[in-house]
N, C-alpha and C positions, 0 to 999 in steps of 0.2 A: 284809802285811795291808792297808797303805794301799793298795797296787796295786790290791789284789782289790778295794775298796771303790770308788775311781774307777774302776776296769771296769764296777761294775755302777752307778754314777753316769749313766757314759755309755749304756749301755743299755739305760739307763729315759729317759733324755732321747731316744735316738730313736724308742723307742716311743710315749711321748709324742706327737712330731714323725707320725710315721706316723698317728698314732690323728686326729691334730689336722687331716692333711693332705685328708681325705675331705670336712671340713666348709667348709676356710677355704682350704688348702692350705698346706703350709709346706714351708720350710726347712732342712734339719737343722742347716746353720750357722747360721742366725738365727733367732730368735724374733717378728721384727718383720717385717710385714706389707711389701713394698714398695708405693710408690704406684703408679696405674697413671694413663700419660698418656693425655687425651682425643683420638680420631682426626679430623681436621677435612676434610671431604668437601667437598672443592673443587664449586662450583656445576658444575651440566650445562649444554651449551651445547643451544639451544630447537632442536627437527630440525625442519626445515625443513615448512610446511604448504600444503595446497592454497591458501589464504586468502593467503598469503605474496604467489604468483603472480598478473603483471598478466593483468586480465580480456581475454579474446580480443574484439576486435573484428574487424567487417564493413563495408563498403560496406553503406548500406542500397540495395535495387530502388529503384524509381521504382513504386508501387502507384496513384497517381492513373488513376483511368480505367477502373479495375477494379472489379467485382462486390465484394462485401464479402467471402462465402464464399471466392471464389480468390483474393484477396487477403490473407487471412488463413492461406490456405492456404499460399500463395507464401512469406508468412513464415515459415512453420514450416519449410520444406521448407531454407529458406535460414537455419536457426538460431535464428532470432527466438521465440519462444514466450510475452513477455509482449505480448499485443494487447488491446488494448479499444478504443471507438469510441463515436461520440456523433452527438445530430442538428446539420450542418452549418446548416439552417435556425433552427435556435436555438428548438423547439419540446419541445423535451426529450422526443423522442418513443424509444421501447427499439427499441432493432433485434433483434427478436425472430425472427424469419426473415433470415439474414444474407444467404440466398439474394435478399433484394426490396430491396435494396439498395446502392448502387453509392458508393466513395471517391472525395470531390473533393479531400479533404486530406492531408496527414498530417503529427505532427506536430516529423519530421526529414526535413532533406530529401536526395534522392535523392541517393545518390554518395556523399554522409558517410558516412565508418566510426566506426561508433559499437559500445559494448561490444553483444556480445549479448544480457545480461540487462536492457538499457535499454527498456523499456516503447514499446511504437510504440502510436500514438491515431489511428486513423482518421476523420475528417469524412467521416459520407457524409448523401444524402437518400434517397427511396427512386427506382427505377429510373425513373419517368415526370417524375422532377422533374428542374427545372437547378439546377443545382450554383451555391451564390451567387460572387459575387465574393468573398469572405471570409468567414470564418466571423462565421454572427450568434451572439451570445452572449444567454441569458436574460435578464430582468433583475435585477436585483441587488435585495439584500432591502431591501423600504420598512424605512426607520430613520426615524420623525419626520412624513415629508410623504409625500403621498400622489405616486408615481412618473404618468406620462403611458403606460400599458398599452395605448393605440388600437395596431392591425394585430401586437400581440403573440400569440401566443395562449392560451388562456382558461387551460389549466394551467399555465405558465411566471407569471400574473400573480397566478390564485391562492396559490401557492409562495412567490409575493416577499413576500405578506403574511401576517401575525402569525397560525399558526395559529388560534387561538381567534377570529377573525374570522369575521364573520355576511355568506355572500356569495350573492347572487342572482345568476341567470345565464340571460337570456331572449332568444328567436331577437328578433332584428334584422328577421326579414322576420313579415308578415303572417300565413304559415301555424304559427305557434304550437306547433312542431316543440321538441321534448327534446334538450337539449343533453347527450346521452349523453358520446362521446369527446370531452375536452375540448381536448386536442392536436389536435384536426381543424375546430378553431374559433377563428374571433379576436377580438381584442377591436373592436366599432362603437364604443362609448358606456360611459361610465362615471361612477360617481357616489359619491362626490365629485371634483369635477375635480382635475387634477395641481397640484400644487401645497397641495392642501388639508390644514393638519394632522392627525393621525390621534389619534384619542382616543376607539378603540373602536367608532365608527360603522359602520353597516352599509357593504356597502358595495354595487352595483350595476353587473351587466354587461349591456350588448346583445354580441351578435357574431353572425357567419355560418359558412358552411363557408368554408374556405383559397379553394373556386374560385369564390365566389362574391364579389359589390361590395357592398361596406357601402351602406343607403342615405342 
């Protein structure tokens, strides 16, 4: 009889075990859960990226000499494709027709191998002009005292001053002509003279055209 009783002892413990296994899983020899160890995923090593790789550089041409248009064109053709340009007279005038316009400068020089995403900057003037000996540079913003603006021209000297500044701007010559393009005029005469503290005062230009002589 005791036989027959541990028989069916055991055969309700693996039913048990069976019924128990769907939920948690088990055993039939043990009742106790084993632990489970945590997997530790060794770090990836980083695959290699475009960014990785050093930037391709070039010889730059030699563009001094050239047209702004084929010169700009020259670069592209030769890899270069960040170009922009400026007035080498220092009149802060837009080269808006790249075509009227010819490079005195630039500003890496020829022969250097430099990356090709390196920015090249043109100095040009426009085609009837000479090229300065160096580039002239605007002037720099009045801070305090009033700067010396005479043979500057009329838009670069309005710029260095304090927006909200009250500025007149009247022909230098007798015929009482509209100083329309301000880039295509210069400063004759000015008021208050250079060196004058600035404390809001108006302020006052004569000038002429570029081909003309102050009187």
């Amino acid at each position: 009889m005791g036989d027959i009783l541990n028989t069916r002892t055991a055969a309700a413990t693996v039913l048990a075990c069976l019924a128990a296994a769907a939920l948690v899983g088990c055993d039939p020899a043990t009742t106790s859960r084993q632990p489970t160890t945590p997997t530790t995923v060794g770090a990836m090593s980083k695959p290699p990226s475009s960014d990785d790789k050093p930037a391709e550089r070039k010889a730059v041409p030699d563009f001094v000499g050239m047209g702004l248009q084929s010169a700009q064109d020259a670069a592209q053709k030769a890899g270069f494709y960040a170009l922009t340009s400026h007035d080498s007279a220092g009149r802060d005038r837009l080269q808006a027709f790249d075509r009227n316009w010819k490079v005195c400068s630039q500003n890496y020089k020829a022969g250097n191998p430099i990356r090709l995403d390196a920015e090249l900057d043109f100095g040009t003037v426009k085609l009837e002009e000479s090229c300065p000996a160096s580039d002239q540079k605007a002037p720099a913003k009045a801070i305090g005292t009033m700067p010396n603006f005479v043979g500057k021209s009329v838009n670069t000297a309005r710029g260095a001053l304090d927006s909200g500044t009250s500025i007149t701007v009247t022909d230098a010559m007798p015929d009482d002509r509209i100083v329309f393009l301000e880039s295509n005029w210069q400063v004759c005469t000015q008021s208050p003279g250079p060196g004058t503290a600035l404390q809001g005062q108006p302020v006052e230009f004569t000038a002429v055209k570029y081909e003309e002589t102050c009187p």
